[in-house]
N, C-alpha and C positions, 0 to 999 in steps of 0.2 A: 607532510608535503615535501619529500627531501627525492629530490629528482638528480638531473647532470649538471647541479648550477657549475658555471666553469668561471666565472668573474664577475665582472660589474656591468648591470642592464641599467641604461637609462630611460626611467618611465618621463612620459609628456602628455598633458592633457589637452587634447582639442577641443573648440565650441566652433562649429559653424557659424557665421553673420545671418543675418535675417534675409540674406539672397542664399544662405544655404553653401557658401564659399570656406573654405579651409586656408587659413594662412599657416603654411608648411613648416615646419623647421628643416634647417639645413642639416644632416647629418655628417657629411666628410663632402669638400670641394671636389675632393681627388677621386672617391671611388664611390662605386655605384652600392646597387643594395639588391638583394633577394628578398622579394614582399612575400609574407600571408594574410589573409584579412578573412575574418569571420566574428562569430559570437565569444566560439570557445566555451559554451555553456556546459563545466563538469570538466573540461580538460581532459577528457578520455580520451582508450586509447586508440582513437581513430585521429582526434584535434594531435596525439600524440606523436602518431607518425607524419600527419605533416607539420609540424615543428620540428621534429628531427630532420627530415630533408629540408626545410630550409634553412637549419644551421648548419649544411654540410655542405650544400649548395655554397653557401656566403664563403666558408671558409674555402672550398674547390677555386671558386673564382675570387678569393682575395678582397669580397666583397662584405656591407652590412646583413646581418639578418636583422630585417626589421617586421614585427606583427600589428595588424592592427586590431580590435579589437573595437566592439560597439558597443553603448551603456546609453539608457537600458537594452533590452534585449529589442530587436528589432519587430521580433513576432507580439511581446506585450507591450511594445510601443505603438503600434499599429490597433492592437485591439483596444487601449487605452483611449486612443485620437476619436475612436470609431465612436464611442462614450460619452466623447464631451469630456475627457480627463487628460491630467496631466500624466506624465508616465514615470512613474518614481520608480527608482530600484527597489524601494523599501518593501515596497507594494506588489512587489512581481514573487510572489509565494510559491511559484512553478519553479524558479532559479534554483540550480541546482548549488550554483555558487556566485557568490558574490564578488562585485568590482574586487574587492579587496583580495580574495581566496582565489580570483582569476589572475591577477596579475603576478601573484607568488607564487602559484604553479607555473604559470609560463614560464616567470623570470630565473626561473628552477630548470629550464631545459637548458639553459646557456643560450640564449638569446643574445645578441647585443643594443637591441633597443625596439620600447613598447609604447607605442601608441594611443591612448585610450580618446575613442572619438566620442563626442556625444550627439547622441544618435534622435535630431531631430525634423520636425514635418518637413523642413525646407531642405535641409541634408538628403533628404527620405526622396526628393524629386531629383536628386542628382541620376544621368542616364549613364549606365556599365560605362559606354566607350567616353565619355566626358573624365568619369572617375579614373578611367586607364591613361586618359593621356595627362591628366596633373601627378598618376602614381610616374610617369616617366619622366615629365618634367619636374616637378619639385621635390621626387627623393631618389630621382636617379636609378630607377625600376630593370633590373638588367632582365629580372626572371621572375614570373607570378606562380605561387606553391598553392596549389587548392586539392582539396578532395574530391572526390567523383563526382559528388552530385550537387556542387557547390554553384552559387547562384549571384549575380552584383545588380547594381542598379536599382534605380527606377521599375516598380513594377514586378523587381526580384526576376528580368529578361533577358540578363547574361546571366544566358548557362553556360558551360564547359565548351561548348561548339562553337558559341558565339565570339566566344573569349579568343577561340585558339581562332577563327578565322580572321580577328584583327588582330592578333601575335603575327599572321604571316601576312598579313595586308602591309603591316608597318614595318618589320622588320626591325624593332628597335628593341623589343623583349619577347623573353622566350615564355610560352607557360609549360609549368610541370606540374601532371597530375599526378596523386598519389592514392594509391588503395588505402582508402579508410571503414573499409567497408565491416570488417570483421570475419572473425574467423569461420562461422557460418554462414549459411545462406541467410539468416537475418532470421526475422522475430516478427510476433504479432504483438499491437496491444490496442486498448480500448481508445477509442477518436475522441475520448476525454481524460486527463487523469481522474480516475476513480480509485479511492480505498477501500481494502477490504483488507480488515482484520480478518486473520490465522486464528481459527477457533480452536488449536491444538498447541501442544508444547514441542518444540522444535524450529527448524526453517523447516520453511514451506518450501514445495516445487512449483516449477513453471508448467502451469496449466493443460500445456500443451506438451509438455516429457511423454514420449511413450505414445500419439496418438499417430493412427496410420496418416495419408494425406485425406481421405474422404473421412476423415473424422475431425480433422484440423479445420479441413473447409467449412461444415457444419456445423463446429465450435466457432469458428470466428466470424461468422456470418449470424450466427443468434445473438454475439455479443457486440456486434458494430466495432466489430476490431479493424486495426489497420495495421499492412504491411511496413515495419522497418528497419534500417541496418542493425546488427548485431551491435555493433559500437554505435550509439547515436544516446543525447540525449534523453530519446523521449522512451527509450528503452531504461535507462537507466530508474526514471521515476516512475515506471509501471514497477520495476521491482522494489522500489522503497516502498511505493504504497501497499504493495500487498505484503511486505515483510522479507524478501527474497534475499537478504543481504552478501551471500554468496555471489550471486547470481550477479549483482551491481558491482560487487570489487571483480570480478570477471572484466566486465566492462570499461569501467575506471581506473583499475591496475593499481588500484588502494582502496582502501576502508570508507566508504562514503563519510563524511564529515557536518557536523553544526556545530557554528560558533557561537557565543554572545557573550554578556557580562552575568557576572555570578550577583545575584538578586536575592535577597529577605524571600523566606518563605513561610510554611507555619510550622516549622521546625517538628514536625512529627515524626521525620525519619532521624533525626538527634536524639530525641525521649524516647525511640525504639530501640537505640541501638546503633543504629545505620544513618551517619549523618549523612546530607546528601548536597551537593551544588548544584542549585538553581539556575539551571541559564535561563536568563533572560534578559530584556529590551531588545533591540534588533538582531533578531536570530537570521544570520548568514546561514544559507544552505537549505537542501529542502529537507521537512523535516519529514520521518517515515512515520509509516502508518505504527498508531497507538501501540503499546506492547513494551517487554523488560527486553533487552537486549543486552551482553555480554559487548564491552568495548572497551576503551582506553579516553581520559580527560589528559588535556595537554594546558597546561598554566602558564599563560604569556606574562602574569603580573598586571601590576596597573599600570594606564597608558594604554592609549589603543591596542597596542600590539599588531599593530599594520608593517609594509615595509618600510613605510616611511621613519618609526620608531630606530633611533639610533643607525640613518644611513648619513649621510655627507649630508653637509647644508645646502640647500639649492642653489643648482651653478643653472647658467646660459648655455646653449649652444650656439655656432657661429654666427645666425642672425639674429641674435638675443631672446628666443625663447626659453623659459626656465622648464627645468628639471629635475629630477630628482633621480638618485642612484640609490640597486640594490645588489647587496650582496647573494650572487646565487649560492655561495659556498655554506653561507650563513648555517648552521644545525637547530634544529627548531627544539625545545624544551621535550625532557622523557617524557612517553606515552606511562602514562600511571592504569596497570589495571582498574578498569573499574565496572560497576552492573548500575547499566543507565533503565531508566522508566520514563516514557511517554505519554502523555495524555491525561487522563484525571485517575486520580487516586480516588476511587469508587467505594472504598471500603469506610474514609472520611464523610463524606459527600452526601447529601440529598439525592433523592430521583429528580430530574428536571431543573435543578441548582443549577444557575449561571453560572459557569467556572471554565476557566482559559486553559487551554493545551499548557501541560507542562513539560519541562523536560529537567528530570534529575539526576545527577550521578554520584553513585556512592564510591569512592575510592575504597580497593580491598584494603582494608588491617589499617583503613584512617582516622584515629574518633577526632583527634585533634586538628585536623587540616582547615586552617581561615584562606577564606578566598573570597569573601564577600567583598566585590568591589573590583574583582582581576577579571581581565576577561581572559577565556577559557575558551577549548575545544574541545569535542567529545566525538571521536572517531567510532563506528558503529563495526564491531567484527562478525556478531551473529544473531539472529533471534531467538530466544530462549520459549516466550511464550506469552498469550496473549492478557491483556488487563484481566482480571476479575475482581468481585466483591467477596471479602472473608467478613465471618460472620465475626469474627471476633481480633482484637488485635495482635493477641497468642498464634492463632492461626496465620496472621498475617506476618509473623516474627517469624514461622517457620518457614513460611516461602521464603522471605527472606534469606535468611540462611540455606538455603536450597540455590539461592540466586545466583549466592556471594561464592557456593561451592562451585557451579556449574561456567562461572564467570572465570574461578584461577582455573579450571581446567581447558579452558579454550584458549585463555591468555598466556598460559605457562606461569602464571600469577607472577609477575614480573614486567618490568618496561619494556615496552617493544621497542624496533628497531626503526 
């Protein structure tokens, strides 16, 4: 996750009051700030460029760049309420990244300070122009930095129009929009996440490579597809789920990512030959569709391995709200090649066996490597090919080594950069 950190972000956690009201922190007496506010779900790179202008904006005008940022996500917040449920991040399997792996990306562009609000029913009735005028008043709002087709409020009824027409009503802040749209005219995908495993050895293409426009239309119209940006989210998880992993670091401008803690398994890829780390408990990130993949495991140690792990002790800002500082400069631990697997080991297993999504990765040329207990991440480079059942365990020792071959070839069998 090693972006333009330039120095030290100070994160703050906000909780709205049961009226849904935000008590502000003051960030500088003296000088004003350049707002962004969104999800930021995946940090791509559309969230990318407007985080870059509004760290350029701040610095032009002498001012903060501040982000704010909403947990959970406000779309599985809304469908959680709709439920009768509470809305946990834990619980949002759609996420492409987590509170945690959002606020390191951000704090990795050079930001000077991150907001994290938490995003509930009462917050959820705040109206756009209510929220624009407490962003002037209580953080000193000079310029509001959004994407094209970015939306506030209440009802989600400040669009871009609405926004700029009380920027010049008031005259007290400017908005700038920024093209996030991507590098094409955008993309289709299905109006659900859906997976589908790649029934071939390779990456897959995008379905739609190569089809005239009346062929596109008639594809996307059989499949209840929906129109969206090249850079968005929801493009990103149509390509994990079908296996596309090119296609997503296109998007994200790195290796799609899952983290967790390294977890007991049934040690069978040790007695093979190929010991393997176990992610699991709370896997950060969304996980792709079943299948071996070519990628790199990154070993934070024990300890969360948050930003909070080894930043400054919690200071105040001016009206005593606490904080916590991160280093953007920080370098994050070598990517270790390695050939990760998804899903159930079919080759062990019953037909119809209860058995949990797994995710394991073999470091190339590791027998000895302990990690039980670190948490860890596992950067995904390519899809090699999809699960299957070997009739025998010999046979499954040569895919194996087939894996582990195909793995240093895409890796340079060495730590990435």
């Amino acid at each position: 996750m090693e972006g333009k950190g330039i120095g030290i972000v100070k994160i703050f956690k906000l909780s709205p009051d049961d009226h849904g009201k935000v008590d502000w922190p003051l960030l500088d007496a003296q000088r004003r700030s350049v707002v962004t506010i969104g999800t930021f779900d995946g940090v791509h790179k559309g969230h990318q460029a407007v985080l870059s202008t509004t760290v350029e904006l701040a610095r032009k005008h002498d001012s903060f760049s501040l982000v704010i940022i909403f947990t959970p996500r406000p779309s599985f917040a809304h469908l959680a309420w709709k439920e009768g449920r509470t809305a946990s991040e834990e619980e949002d399997r759609l996420a492409l990244t987590s509170l945690r792996q959002r606020e390191e990306l951000i704090a990795r562009q050079g930001v000077d300070a991150l907001f994290e609000m938490e995003y509930t029913p009462e917050f959820a009735q705040t109206t756009y122009t209510a929220f624009l005028g407490q962003l002037v008043g209580k953080v000193g709002m000079r310029t509001l930095v959004l994407g094209e087709d970015a939306r506030l409020g209440k009802d989600r009824s400040g669009d871009i129009k609405a926004i700029r027409n009380v920027a010049q009503a008031v005259g007290v802040f400017e908005l700038e929009v920024v093209d996030d749209q991507g590098e094409t005219a955008g993309t289709w995908v299905p109006g659900t996440v859906t997976y589908q495993a790649p029934q071939r050895k390779g990456e897959p293409a995008n379905p739609l490579a190569g089809m005239s426009k009346a062929q596109k239309r008639a594809y996307t119209k059989k499949h209840h597809m929906r129109p969206v940006r090249d850079w968005s989210s929801s493009h990103v998880r149509d390509c994990l789920a079908t296996g596309r992993i090119a296609e997503a670091r296109s998007v994200l401008g790195r290796d799609p990512q899952v983290a967790g803690v390294v977890v007991h398994g049934d040690a069978r890829g040790r007695d093979l030959g190929f010991p393997t780390a176990n992610v699991g408990g709370y896997r950060e990130g969304f996980i792709p569709v079943d299948g071996v993949y070519a990628g790199y495991l990154l070993d934070y140690g024990f300890g969360d391995g948050s930003v909070s792990e080894g930043a400054a002790s919690r200071q105040e800002d001016l009206s005593g709200h606490p904080y916590r500082e991160f280093d953007g400069r920080d370098r994050e631990p070598a990517r270790l090649p390695a050939a990760i697997s998804v899903g159930l080991n079919d080759t062990f297993h019953e037909a119809g066996e209860d058995v949990s999504r797994t995710i394991e990765a073999y470091v190339l040329g590791s027998h000895d490597l302990d990690l039980y207990g670190h948490r860890v991440a596992v950067d995904f480079a390519a899809f090699l090919r999809p699960m299957v059942r070997f009739d025998s365990a010999e046979e499954l020792v040569d895919q194996l080594k087939e894996d582990e071959r195909r793995t240093e070839e895409l890796t340079d069998g060495q730590a990435g950069s």
